[in-house]
C-alpha atoms as one frame of an Amber mdcrd trajectory, in Angstrom:
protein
   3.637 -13.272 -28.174   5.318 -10.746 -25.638   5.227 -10.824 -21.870   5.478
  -7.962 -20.266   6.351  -7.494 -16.665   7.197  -4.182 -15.149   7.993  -3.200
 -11.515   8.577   0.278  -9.764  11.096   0.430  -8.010  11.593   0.451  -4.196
  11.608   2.994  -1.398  14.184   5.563  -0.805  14.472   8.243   2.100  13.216
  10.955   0.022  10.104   8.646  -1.016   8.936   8.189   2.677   9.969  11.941
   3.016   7.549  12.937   0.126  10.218  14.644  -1.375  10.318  14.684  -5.508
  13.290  13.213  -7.175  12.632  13.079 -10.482  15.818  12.417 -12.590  18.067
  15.744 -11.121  17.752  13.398  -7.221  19.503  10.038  -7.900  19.031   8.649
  -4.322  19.836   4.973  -3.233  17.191   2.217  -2.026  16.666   2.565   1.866
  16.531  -0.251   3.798  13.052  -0.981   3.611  13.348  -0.184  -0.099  16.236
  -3.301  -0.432  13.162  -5.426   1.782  11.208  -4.755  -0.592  12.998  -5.391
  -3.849  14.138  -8.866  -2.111  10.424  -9.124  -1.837   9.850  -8.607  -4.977
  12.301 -10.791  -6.679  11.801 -13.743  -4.497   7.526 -13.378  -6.013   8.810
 -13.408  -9.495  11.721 -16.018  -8.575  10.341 -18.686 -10.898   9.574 -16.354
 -13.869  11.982 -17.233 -16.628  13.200 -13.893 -18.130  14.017 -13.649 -21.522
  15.506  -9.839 -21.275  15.802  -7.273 -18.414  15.949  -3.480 -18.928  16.162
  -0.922 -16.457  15.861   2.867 -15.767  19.097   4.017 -15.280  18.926   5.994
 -12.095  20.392   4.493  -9.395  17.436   3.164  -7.176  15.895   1.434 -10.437
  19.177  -0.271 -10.977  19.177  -1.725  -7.544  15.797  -2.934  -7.545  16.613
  -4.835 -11.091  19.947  -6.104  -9.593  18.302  -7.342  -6.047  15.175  -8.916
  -8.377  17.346 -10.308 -10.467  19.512 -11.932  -7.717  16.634 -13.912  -6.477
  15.502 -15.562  -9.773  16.024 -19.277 -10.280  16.809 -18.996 -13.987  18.580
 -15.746 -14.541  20.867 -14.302 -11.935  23.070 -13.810 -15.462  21.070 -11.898
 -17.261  22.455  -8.770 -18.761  20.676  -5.905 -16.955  20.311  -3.221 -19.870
  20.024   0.427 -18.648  17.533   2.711 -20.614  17.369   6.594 -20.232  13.999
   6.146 -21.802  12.731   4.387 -18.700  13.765   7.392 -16.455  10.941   9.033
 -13.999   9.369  12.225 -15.777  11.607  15.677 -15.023  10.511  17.964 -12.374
  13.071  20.738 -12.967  12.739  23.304 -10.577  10.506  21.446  -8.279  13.172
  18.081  -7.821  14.670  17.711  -4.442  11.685  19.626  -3.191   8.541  18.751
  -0.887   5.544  17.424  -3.193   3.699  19.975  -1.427   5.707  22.928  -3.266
   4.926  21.395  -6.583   1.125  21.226  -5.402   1.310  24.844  -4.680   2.861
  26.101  -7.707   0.722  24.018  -9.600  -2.197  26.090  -7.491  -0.515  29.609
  -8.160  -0.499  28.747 -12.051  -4.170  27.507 -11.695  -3.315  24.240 -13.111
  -3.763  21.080 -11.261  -1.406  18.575 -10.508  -0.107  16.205 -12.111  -0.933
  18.013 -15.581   1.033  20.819 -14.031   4.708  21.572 -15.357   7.425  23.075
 -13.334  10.299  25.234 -15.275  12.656  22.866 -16.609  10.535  19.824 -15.782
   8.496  17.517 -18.470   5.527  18.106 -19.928   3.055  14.690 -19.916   3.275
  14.468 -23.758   6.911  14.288 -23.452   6.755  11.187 -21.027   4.363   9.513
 -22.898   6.492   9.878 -26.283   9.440   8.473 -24.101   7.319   5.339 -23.340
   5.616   5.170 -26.775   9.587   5.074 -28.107  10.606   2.498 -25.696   7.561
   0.130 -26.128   7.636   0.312 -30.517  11.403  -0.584 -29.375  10.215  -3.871
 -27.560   8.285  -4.678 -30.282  10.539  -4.726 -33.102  13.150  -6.919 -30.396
  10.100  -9.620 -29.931   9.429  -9.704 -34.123  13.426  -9.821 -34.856  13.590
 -12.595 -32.224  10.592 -14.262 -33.678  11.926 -14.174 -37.362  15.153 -15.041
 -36.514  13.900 -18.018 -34.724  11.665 -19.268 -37.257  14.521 -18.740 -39.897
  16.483 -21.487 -38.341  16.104 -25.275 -39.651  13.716 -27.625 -38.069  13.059
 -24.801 -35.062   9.368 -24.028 -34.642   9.646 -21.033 -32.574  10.147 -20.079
 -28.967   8.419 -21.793 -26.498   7.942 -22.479 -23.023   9.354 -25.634 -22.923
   8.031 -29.063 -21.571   8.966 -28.158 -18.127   6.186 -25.010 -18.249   9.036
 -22.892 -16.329   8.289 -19.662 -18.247   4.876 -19.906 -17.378   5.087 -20.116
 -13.282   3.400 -16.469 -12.811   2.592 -15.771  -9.229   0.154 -13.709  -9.827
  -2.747 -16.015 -11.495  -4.281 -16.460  -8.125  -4.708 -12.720  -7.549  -5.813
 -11.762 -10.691  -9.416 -12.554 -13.123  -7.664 -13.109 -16.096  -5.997 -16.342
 -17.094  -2.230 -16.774 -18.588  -1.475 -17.447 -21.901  -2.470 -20.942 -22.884
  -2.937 -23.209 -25.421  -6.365 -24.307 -25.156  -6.358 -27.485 -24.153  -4.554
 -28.333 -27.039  -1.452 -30.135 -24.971   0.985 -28.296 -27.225   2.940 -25.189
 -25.396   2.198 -21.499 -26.580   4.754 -19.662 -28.544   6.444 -17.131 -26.380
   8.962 -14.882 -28.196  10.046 -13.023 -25.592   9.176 -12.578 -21.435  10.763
  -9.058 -20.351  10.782  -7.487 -17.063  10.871  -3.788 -17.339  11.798  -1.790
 -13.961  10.963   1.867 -14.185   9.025   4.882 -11.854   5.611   5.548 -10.390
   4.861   8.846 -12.720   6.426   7.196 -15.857   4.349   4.025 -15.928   1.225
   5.446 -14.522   1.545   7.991 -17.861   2.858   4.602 -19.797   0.040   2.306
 -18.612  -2.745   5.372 -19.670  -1.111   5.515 -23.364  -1.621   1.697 -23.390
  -5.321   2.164 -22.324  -6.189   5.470 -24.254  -4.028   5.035 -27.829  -3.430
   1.052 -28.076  -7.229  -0.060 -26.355  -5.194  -2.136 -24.133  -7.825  -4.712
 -21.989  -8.311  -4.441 -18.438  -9.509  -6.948 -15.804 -12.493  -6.643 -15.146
 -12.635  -5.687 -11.328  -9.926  -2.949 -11.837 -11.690   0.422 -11.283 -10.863
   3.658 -12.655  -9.210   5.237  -9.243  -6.874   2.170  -9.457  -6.206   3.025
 -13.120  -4.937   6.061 -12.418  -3.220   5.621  -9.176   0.353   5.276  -8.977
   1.695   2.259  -7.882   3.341   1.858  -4.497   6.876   0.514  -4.699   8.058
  -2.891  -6.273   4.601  -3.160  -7.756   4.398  -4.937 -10.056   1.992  -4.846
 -13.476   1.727  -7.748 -16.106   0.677  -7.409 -19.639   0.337  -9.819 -22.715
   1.356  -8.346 -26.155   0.658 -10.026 -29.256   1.727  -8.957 -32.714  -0.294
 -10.526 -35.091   2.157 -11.508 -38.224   4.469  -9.450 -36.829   2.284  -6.354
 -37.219   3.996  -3.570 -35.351   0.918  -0.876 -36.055  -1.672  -3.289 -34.062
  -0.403  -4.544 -30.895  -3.008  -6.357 -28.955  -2.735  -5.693 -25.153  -4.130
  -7.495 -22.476  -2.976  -6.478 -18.738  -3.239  -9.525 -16.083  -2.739  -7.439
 -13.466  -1.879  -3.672 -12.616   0.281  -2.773  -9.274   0.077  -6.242  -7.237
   1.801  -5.902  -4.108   0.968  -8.926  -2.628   4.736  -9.892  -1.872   5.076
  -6.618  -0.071
């Protein structure tokens, strides 16, 4: 079992300026984008992380390090920095007005955001990016979970009798329940719980590969304009992986909840 946490990251001036970055603009947090990374990290302060990864462009980092600094459990953990995780390329168009991509979009009678500038990348070439990074957390959760289960007298990973890995603050905004057990009094395996802090056009291209290749299941109230919308900063999405026998081919995906901004 996999949990699956990811978060945008915050505002910066050129976000409020509607001004594309891309990956060629590496521009801080502003000030309300710090607010609202604190924010962030104080509503997932009681979620027990098992691994962190990050874009590496600079206003991802920050929003890892400042939601990081407000957990209970893992102000320690090792922030790892992925180029995978990077926003999608805009080449010509970065540093520019989103209106100038929306009109040269127009003059090549495409629509946005299927559109590609000159140098920028093409959807398919995101998607592969996340489909990469994803397989990649996959094979970490079934290496952890075999090298668990190879020790002596160690049943697996679990949450513990103190339920701390399980304090999601999101259950009372969402339909779908968390992980349990059943009833059953005994605690549900969990091989790994990894926050993932990435970009608006990235996931929103991510989150449709989940839905249209891996038949990932949706709450029920979420409709299809929130689907496809991109989520506003320090959002934060929640999904449920499981990998039955360690099956890499056939992840099962359940998503808890998709852009909450509750804490904002």
């Amino acid at each position: 079992l996999l949990l699956f946490t990811i978060s945008f990251s915050g505002e910066t001036r050129y976000n409020k300026d509607k001004i594309l970055q891309g990956q060629g603009v590496d521009e801080p947090l502003s000030a309300t984008g710090f607010r609202q990374a604190d924010a962030a990290g104080l509503f997932l302060s009681n979620v027990k992380f098992t691994h962190v990864f990050s874009s590496d462009l600079l206003r991802a980092k920050q929003t890892a390090a400042a939601i990081l600094g407000k957990n209970r459990f893992c102000k320690d953990l090792e922030i790892k920095y992925d180029a995978r995780l990077r926003e999608r390329k805009y080449g010509v168009a970065e540093g520019r007005p989103l209106t100038d991509l929306k009109a040269m979009a127009k003059d090549a009678g495409e629509q946005c955001p299927s559109f590609t500038p000159s140098g920028g990348e093409t959807l398919d070439e995101v998607r592969e990016r996340g489909r990469d990074f994803f397989e990649f957390l996959c094979q970490l959760a079934v290496e952890l979970e075999q090298k668990e289960h190879g020790k002596p007298g160690t049943p697996g990973r679990s949450s513990g009798a103190s339920g701390e890995q399980f304090v999601f603050p999101w259950t009372s905004h969402c339909s779908e329940a968390e992980p349990s057990s059943e009833g059953s009094g005994s605690s549900t395996v969990l091989d790994a719980n990894i926050l993932v802090v990435s970009h608006g056009a990235y996931m929103r291209n991510w989150i449709g590969y989940f839905v249209s290749h891996l038949n990932c299941t949706l709450p029920a109230n979420l409709t299809k304009s929130q689907l496809s919308s991109v989520s506003p900063n320090t959002g934060v999405s929640h999904f449920i992986i499981k990998l039955e026998n360690g099956n890499l081919l056939k992840p099962k995906i359940m998503c808890v909840c998709l852009n909450q901004d509750s804490h904002l």
